[in-house]
C-alpha positions as CSV (number, residue, x, y, z in Angstrom):
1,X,-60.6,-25.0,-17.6
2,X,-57.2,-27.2,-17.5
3,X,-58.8,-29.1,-14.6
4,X,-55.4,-28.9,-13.1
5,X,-54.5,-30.2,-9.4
6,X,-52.3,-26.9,-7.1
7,X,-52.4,-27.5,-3.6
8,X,-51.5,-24.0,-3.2
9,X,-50.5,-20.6,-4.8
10,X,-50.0,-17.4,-4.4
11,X,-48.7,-14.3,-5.9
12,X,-46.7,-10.8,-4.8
13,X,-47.3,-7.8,-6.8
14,X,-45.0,-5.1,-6.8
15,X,-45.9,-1.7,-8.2
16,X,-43.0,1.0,-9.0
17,X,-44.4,4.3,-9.7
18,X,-43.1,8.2,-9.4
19,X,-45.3,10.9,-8.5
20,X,-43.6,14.0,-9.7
21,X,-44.9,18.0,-10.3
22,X,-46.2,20.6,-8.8
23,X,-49.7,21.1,-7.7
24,X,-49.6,25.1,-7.7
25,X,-48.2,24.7,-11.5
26,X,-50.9,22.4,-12.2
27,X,-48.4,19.6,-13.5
28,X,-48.4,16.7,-11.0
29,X,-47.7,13.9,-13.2
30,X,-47.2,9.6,-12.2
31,X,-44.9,8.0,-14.4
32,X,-44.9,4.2,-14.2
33,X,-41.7,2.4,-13.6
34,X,-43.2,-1.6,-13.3
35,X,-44.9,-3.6,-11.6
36,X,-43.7,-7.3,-11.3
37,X,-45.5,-10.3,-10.1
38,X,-43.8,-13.2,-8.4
39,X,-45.6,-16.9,-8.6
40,X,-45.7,-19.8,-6.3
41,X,-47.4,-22.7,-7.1
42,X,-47.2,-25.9,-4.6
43,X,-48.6,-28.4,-7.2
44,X,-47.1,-32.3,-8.6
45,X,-48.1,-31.5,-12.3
46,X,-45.1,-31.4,-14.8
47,X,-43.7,-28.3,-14.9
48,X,-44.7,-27.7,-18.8
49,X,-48.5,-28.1,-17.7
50,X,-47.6,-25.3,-15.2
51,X,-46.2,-23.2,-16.9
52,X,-49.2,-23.1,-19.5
53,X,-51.3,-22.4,-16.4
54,X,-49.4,-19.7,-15.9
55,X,-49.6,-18.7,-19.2
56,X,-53.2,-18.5,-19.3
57,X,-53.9,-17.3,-15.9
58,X,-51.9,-14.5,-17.1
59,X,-53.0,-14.1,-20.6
60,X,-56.6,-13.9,-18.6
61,X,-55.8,-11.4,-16.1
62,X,-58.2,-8.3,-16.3
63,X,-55.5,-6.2,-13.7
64,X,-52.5,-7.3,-15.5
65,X,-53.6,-6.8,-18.7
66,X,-54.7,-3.0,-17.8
67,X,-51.1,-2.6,-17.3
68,X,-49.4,-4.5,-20.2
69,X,-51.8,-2.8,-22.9
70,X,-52.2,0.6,-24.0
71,X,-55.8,1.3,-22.3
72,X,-58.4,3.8,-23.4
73,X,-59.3,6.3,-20.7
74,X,-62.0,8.2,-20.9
75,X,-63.2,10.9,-18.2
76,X,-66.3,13.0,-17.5
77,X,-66.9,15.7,-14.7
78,X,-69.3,17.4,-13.6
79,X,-69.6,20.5,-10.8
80,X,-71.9,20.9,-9.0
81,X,-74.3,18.6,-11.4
82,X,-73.2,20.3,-14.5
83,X,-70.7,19.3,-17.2
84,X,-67.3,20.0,-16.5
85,X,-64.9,20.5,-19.5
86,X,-61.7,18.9,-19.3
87,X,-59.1,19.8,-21.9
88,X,-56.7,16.5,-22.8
89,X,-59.6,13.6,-22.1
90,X,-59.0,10.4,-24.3
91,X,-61.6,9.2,-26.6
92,X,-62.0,5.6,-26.7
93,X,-62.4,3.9,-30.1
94,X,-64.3,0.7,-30.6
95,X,-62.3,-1.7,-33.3
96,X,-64.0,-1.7,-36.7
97,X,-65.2,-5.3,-38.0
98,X,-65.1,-7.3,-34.8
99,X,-68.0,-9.3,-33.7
100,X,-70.0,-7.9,-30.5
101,X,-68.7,-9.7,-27.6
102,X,-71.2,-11.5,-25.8
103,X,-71.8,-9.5,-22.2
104,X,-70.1,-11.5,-19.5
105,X,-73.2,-11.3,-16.7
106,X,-75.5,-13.5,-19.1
107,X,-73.4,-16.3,-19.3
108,X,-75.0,-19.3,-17.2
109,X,-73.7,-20.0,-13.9
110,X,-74.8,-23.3,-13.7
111,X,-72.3,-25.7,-13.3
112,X,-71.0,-27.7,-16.4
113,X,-72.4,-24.6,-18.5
114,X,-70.6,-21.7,-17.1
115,X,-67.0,-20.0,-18.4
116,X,-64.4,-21.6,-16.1
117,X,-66.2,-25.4,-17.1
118,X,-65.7,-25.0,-20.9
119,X,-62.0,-25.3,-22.5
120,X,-62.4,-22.7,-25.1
121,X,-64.1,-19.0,-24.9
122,X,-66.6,-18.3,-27.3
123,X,-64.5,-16.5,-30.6
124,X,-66.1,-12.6,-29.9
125,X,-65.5,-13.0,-26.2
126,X,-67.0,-11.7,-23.3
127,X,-67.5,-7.5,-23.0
128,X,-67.2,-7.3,-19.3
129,X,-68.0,-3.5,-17.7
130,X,-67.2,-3.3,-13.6
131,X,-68.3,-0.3,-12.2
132,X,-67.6,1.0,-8.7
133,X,-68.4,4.2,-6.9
134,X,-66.3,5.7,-4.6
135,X,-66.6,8.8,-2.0
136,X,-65.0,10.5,0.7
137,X,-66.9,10.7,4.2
138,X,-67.3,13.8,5.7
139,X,-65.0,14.7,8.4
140,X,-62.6,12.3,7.7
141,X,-59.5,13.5,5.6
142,X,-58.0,10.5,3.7
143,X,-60.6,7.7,4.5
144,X,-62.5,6.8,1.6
145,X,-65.5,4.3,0.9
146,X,-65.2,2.2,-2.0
147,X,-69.0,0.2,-3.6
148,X,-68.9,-2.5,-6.1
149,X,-72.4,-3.9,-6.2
150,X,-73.2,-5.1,-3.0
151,X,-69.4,-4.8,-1.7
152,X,-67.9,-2.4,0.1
153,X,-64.8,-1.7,1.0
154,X,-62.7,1.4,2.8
155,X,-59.0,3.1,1.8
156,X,-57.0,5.4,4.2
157,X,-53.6,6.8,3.5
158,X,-50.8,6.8,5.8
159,X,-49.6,9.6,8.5
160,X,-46.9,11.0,6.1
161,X,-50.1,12.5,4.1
162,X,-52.6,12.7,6.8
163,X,-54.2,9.1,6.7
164,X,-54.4,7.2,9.7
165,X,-53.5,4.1,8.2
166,X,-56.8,2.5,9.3
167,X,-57.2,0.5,6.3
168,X,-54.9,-0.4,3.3
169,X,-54.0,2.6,0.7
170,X,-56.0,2.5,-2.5
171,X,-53.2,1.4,-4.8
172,X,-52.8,-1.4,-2.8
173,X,-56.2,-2.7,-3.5
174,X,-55.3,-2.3,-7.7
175,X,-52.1,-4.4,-6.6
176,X,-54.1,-6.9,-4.9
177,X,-56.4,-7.3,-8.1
178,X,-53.2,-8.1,-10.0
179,X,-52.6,-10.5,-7.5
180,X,-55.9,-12.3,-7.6
């Protein structure tokens, strides 16, 4: 969109949370401490220009954003294929008087047309919805398997909670989405 020149960049995330409670009492709780990102850019552009990259890139960030708004959370259950009540679930509430954002998987991908090409977002915005399944496998304690479309991807814990440490934790892969 800035059509910007960076020979390279990367970024560290860095989450701080505390798991706290009891699980007998029923009041395991995480409180969030921080997370900070660290930036850097290899690139010749003024500084200024760079910084407004930054800016946006941030301002844009799905993961980051999660963490620097106050986000709806809404949860169902269900045992063994019935509803499962759960006292305390958030309600999400859909602001009154906005326009309908436009759903992000219709916009054209052909080059010159799609998002990243144009310098402005159209005013109501794109409604993005990601949805991704996730599942233990049987006989295996902490390793999970996690499916977004035709991705998939696997999370393990480490020995001090009896994980192997076969594949990355899943925090680390919400860190990582911060990150990219």
């Amino acid at each position: 969109m800035m059509k910007m020149k960076v020979e390279r960049a990367s970024c560290r995330v860095e989450f701080d949370y505390v798991l706290r409670g009891s699980v007998l009492r029923g009041t395991v709780n995480t409180t969030w401490e921080g997370v900070q990102t660290t930036l850097e850019i290899d690139s010749e552009g003024p500084p200024e220009k760079i910084a407004q990259l930054i800016r946006n890139a941030k301002g844009g960030c799905f993961a980051e954003n999660m963490f620097t708004q106050a986000v709806p959370l809404r949860s169902k259950a269900k045992l063994n294929g019935e509803p499962l009540s759960l006292e305390g679930t958030a309600v999400a509430k859909t602001p009154a008087g906005e326009d309908k954002p436009i759903p992000f998987r219709s916009s054209s991908t052909t080059p010159g047309e799609r998002l990243i090409d144009k310098p402005e977002l159209p005013k109501q915005g794109f409604a993005m919805h990601l949805v991704a399944d996730t599942e233990t496998i049987p006989g295996e304690f902490q390793l999970r398997l996690g499916k977004f479309m035709k991705h998939e991807i696997y999370a393990d814990e480490g020995a001090h909670i009896g994980g192997e440490n076969r594949y990355p934790p899943p925090m680390s892969y919400v860190t990582m989405g911060v990150g990219f």
